[in-house]
N, C-alpha and C positions, 0 to 999 in steps of 0.2 A: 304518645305516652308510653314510658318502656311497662313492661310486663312484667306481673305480678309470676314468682313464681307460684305454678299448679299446689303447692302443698300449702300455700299459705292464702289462700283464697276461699272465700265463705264456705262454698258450698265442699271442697276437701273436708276442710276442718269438720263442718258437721259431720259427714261422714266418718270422718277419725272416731267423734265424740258416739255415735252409734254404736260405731263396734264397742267403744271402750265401756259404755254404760251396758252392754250386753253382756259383755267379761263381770262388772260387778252385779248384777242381777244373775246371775250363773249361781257366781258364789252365797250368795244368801237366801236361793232357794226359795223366796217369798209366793204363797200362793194368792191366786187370784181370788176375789169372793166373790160368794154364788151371784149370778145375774147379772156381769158385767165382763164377764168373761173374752166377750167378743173384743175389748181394747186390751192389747198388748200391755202389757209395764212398761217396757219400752216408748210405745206409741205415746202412753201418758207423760212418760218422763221426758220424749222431745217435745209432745205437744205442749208442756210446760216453759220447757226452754225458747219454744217460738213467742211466748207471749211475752218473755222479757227480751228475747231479739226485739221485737218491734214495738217495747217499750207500752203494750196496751195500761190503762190507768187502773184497771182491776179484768176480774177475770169475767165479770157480769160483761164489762164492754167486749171485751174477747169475744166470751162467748153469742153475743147480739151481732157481734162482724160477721161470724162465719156462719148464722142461721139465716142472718138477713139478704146476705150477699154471697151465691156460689163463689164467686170467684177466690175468695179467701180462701173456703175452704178446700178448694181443689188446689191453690197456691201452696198452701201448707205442706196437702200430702206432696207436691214437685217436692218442696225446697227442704223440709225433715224427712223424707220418705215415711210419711206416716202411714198407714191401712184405714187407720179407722181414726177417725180426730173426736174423741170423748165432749161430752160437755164439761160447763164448768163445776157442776156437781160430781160428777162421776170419777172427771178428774182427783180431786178434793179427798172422795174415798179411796181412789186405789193409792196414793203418793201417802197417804197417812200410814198404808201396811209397810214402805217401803223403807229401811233403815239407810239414814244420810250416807254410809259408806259406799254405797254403790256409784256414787258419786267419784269416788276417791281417783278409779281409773281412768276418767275422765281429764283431769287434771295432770296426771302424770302423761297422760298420752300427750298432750297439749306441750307439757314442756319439754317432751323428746322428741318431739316434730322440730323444737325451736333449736334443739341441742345439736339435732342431727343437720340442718340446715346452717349451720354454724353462725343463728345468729349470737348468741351468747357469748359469741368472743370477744362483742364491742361491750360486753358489761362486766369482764373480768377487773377486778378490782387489786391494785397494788400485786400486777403479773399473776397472781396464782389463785384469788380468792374470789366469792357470787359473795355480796352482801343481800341479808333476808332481815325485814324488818316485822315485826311484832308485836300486834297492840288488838285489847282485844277491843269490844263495840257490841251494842245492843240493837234489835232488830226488830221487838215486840214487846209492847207492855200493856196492858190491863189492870182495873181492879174485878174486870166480873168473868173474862174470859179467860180462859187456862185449860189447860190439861195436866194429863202426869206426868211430864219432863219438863214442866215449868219450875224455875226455882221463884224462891219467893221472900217480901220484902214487910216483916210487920211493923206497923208504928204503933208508936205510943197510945191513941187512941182506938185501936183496935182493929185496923184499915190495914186490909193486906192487898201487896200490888203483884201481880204475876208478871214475869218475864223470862224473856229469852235471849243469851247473848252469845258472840260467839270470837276467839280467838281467829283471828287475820293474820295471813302470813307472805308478803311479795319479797319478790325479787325486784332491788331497785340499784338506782347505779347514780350518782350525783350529777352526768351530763344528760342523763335523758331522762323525758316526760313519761315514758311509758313504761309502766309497774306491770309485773307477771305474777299474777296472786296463786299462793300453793293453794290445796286444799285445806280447807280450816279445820279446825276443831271447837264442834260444839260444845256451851259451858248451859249443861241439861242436867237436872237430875235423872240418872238411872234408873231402871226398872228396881222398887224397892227399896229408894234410897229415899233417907229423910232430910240429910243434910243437903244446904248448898253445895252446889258445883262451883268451884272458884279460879278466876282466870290461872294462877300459880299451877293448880293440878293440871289444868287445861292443856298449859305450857308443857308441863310436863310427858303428857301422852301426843301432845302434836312434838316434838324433838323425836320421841321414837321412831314414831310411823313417819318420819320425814325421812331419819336415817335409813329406815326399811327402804323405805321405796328409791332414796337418791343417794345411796350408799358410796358413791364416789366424790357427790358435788364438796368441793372445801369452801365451807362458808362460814361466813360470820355473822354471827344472830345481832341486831339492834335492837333494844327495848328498852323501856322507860325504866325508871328507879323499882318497881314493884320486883323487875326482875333481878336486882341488883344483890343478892343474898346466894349466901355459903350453898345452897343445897343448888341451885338451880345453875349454878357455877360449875360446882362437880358434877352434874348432870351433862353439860353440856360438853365437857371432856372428856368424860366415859363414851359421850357419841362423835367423839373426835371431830367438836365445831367450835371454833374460835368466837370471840363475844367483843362488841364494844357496848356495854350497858352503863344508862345516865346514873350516875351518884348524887343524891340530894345530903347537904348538909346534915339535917334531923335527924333522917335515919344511919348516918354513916358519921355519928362524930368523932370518934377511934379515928375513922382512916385519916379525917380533915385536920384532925389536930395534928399527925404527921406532917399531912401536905402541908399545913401550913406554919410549923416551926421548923422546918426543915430548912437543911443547911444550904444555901446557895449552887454550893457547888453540886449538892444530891437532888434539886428537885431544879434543873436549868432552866433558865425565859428566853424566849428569842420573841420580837416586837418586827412587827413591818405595818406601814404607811399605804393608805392605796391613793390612786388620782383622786378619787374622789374625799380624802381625807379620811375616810374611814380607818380607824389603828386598832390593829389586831396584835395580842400576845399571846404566845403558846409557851404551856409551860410542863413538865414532865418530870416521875419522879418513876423508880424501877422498885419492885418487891416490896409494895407496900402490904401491911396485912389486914386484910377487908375487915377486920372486926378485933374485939378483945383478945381471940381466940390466939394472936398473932400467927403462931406458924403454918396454920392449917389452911391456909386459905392466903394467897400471895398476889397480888394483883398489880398492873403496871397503870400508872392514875395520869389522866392529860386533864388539863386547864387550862380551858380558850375563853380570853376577852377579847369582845369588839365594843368599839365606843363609833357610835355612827351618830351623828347631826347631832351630839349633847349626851344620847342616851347610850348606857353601857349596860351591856348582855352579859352575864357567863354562862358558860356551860362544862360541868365535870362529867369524866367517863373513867370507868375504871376498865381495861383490855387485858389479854394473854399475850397482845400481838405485842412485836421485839419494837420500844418505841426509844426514838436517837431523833437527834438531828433532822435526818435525812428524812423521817416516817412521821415526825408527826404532826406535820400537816393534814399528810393524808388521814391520818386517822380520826382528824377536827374532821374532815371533807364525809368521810364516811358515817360519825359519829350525826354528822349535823340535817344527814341522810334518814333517818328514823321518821321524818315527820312526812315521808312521801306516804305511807301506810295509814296516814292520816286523811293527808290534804286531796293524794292522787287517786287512795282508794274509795276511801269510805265519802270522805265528802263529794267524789264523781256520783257513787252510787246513791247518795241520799239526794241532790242539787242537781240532778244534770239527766233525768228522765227517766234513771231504773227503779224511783221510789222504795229506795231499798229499805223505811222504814213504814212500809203501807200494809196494813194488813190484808193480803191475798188469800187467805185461807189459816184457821189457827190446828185444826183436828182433832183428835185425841190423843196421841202419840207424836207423829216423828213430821206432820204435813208441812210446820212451819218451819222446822227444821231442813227439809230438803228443798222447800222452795231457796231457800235462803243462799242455799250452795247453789242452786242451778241459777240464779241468779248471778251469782257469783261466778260462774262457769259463763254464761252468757258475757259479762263481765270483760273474763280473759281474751274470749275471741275477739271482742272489737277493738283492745288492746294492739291484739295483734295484726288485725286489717288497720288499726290506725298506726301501725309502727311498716306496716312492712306490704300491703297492699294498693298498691298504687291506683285501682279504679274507688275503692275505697277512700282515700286519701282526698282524690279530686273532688269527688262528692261532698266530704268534710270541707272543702274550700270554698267548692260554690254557695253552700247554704248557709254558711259561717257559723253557726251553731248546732250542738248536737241534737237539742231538741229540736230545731228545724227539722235536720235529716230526718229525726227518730219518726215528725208529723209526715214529712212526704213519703218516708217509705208504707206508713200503713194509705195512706191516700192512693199508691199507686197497688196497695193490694188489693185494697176494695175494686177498682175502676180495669183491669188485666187480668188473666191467668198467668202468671210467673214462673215462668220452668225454673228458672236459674237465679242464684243473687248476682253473678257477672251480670247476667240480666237486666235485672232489677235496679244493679248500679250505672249500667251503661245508660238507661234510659230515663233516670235521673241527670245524667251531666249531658244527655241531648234527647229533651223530652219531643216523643211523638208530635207529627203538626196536630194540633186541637180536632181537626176533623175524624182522624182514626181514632180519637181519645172519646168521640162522643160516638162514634160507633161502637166503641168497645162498649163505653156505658151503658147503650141501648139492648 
C-alpha cells in the first residue's frame, strides 16, 4: 500500500489543529472558572473534537466509555494529547465560556497544510480560480430550550421556537467528492441584540474574515438566489471575489425580461446531444442590469437547459466572470456545483454518523455554538484522510460504510490502548488474531 504522506495523516493533523486552537485561545483570553480549573481549554476543546472523531451518539455515551473502560480513556489522552480528559459536565461548562473564533485557526491551519502540500492544484477551476460554495443550515431548535444567542421564531398563536443556525462555506470542485469546509459564520444573536441575525448579514461578515485570513485565494463564491442582490454583489468586489449566484424569475423580473426579449444575436444558444439522449442548451447574454436600477449594477446572465428521460431542468446564473463560447460551459459546470455544500456537506453530517442536528449540549452562551464548528472541524479532517490518506482510505473500503468504520473504531477503543490512529487504522485492515484481542479485553 503506498504511503500516506506524514502531514496528511490523523495523528499530524491533530497535532496541527492543537497548536492552531492554542493560537485562538491566546487571543481571546478566556478564563477558566473556579473549580475546574485543573482541565485545560485546550484539553476541553480536543476532548470535544474526539467525541465527534469517533462519532459517539451523545456525550452521556462518551462520557460512560471512558469511566467504564480505562482503555478509552488513556487512548484519548495517546491520540489528542489530552492532560486531563473533563467529563461530560465539566466539559459542557468550560466550552460555554469559550467564543466560536477560536475555532477559526484551526480551519485556516487545515487548509494550508493542503495548500502547501500542493493538493489544491487538482481543484483549481477554469486555470486560475477555488470555487467556494455557500448555503447556510440550521443545527438546533427548540420551543423550551435557548439561550441568549438564540434567535427566535414567533407564531401567530403565541408559540415561540429558539434556534440556532449557521452559514457553511467548502471548497468544491465538479470532479471530486471531496469538500473542504472554511470556517463558518454563526447566524446568533449578539450579546444585546434584539433582532434576528440573518443569513444575508452572516454572508456578509463571513466574506470579510474569509478575505482576512485567504487574502490571496481567487475565488468564486456559489450561492442560491437569497444572494443574488446589488449589495452582496458589490460586497464581493470590494473583497476581490468573483460570484456565480442562481437568479430566480420572481425576484429578478428586470433582468429576465431582458434575457428574454433579447435579440438573438445579444443573448447566443449553443445545444448539444449526449449518448444518452439527454439535450442540453446554453445560452448567454453580456451587461445585463441586475435590476431597475440599470446602470449600477451589470451582470453577465447564463441559461442552461437539460431535458433528460421527458423531464426539463433550467437553471439561471447571473456571473462577473468573461462568458463567450469558449467559457460557458464551464460556468454551467461550476454554477451546477453549488449543491455539493448541500448534499456533500451538510447531508454527510446529518445522515452519515456526525449527528450534526443532535443536541450535545445547548449552554448559555456560545456551547452549541462551538460544538457545531468542532464538529465541523472534525468534519474536515476525515475529508482529508478520505481524499488523500491511503491507510484511511483502505479501511473506508473494507467496511463499506462510514458508519461501519465510525462503530469498529470506538469497538477497538474500548477493547486496546491506542498510541496512534496509523495504529488504530492499520489494525482495523488486519485485525489482531482473537486470542490477543481477549487478552486485551481481560
Amino acid at each position: 500500500m503506498e504511503r500516506t504522506r506524514q502531514s496528511f495523516q490523523h495523528d499530524s493533523l491533530l497535532h496541527s489543529i492543537r497548536n492552531a486552537l492554542t493560537i485562538g485561545l491566546n487571543r481571546t483570553k478566556t478564563k477558566a472558572p473556579h473549580g475546574i480549573a485543573e482541565f485545560s481549554h485546550v484539553d476541553c476543546l480536543m476532548s470535544c473534537l474526539s467525541v465527534f472523531t469517533f462519532k459517539f451518539p451523545s456525550l452521556l455515551q462518551f462520557d460512560t466509555a471512558k469511566n467504564e473502560d480505562e482503555h478509552v480513556k488513556s487512548s484519548l489522552k495517546n491520540l489528542f494529547k489530552i492532560k486531563n480528559v473533563p467529563c461530560d459536565t465539566q466539559m459542557r461548562v468550560r466550552l460555554d465560556l469559550i467564543h466560536p473564533n477560536v475555532t477559526r485557526p484551526a480551519f485556516t491551519q487545515l487548509f494550508s497544510l493542503l495548500q502547501r502540500g500542493k493538493i489544491l492544484e487538482s481543484f483549481c477551476f477554469m486555470g486560475k480560480y477555488y470555487l467556494i460554495s455557500l448555503d447556510g443550515t440550521g443545527y438546533f431548535s427548540s420551543s423550551t430550550i435557548h439561550c441568549s444567542n438564540c434567535c427566535t421564531k414567533q407564531y401567530k398563536d403565541g408559540q415561540i421556537t429558539y434556534h440556532h443556525q449557521m452559514l457553511g462555506a467548502a471548497l468544491v470542485h465538479p470532479d471530486h467528492r471531496v469538500v473542504f469546509p472554511f470556517a463558518p459564520e454563526p447566524i446568533i444573536k449578539a450579546d444585546g441584540d434584539k433582532k434576528n441575525d440573518c443569513e444575508r448579514t452572516a454572508a456578509k461578515r463571513w466574506v470579510e474574515k474569509f478575505r482576512r485570513e485567504h487574502f490571496l485565494l481567487r475565488g468564486i463564491i456559489l450561492a442560491d438566489g437569497l444572494s443574488s442582490n446589488e449589495p452582496f454583489i458589490m460586497n464581493l468586489k470590494k473583497n476581490d471575489l468573483s460570484f456565480i449566484l442562481v437568479a430566480q424569475e420572481p425576484d429578478h423580473k428586470y433582468l429576465f425580461d431582458w434575457l428574454n426579449t433579447a435579440d438573438p444575436e445579444d443573448a447566443p444558444t449553443q445545444g448539444e446531444t449526449l449518448k444518452d439522449g439527454t439535450h442540453r442548451t446554453y445560452q448567454y447574454m453580456k451587461d445585463v442590469p441586475l435590476n431597475s436600477s440599470k446602470g449600477n449594477c451589470l451582470v453577465n446572465v447564463v441559461r442552461h437547459t437539460e431535458t433528460k428521460k421527458g423531464q426539463t431542468r433550467t437553471w439561471v446564473w447571473v456571473t462577473d466572470l468573461e462568458v463567450n463560447e469558449k467559457t460557458v460551459r464551464d460556468i454551467v459546470r461550476g454554477g451546477r456545483c453549488r449543491w455539493k455544500i448541500e448534499n456533500e456537506t451538510f447531508n454527510t453530517l446529518k445522515n452519515q454518523g456526525y449527528n450534526f442536528d443532535h443536541n450535545y449540549g445547548h449552554g448559555n452562551k456560545y456551547l452549541s455554538t462551538v460544538m457545531a464548528h468542532l464538529m465541523l472541524l472534525a468534519f474536515f479532517v476525515d475529508q482529508i484522510l478520505q481524499g488523500f490518506d491511503k491507510t484511511f482510505q483502505a479501511c473506508y473500503e473494507k467496511m463499506k460504510s462510514k458508519h461501519s468504520l465510525w462503530e469498529r473504531m470506538r469497538s477497538f477503543l474500548a477493547h486496546y490502548i491506542v498510541g496512534s490512529f496509523e495504529d488504530l487504522y492499520s489494525a482495523i485492515i488486519r485485525p489482531p488474531p482473537k486470542k490477543s484481542l481477549a487478552v486485551a479485553a481481560a
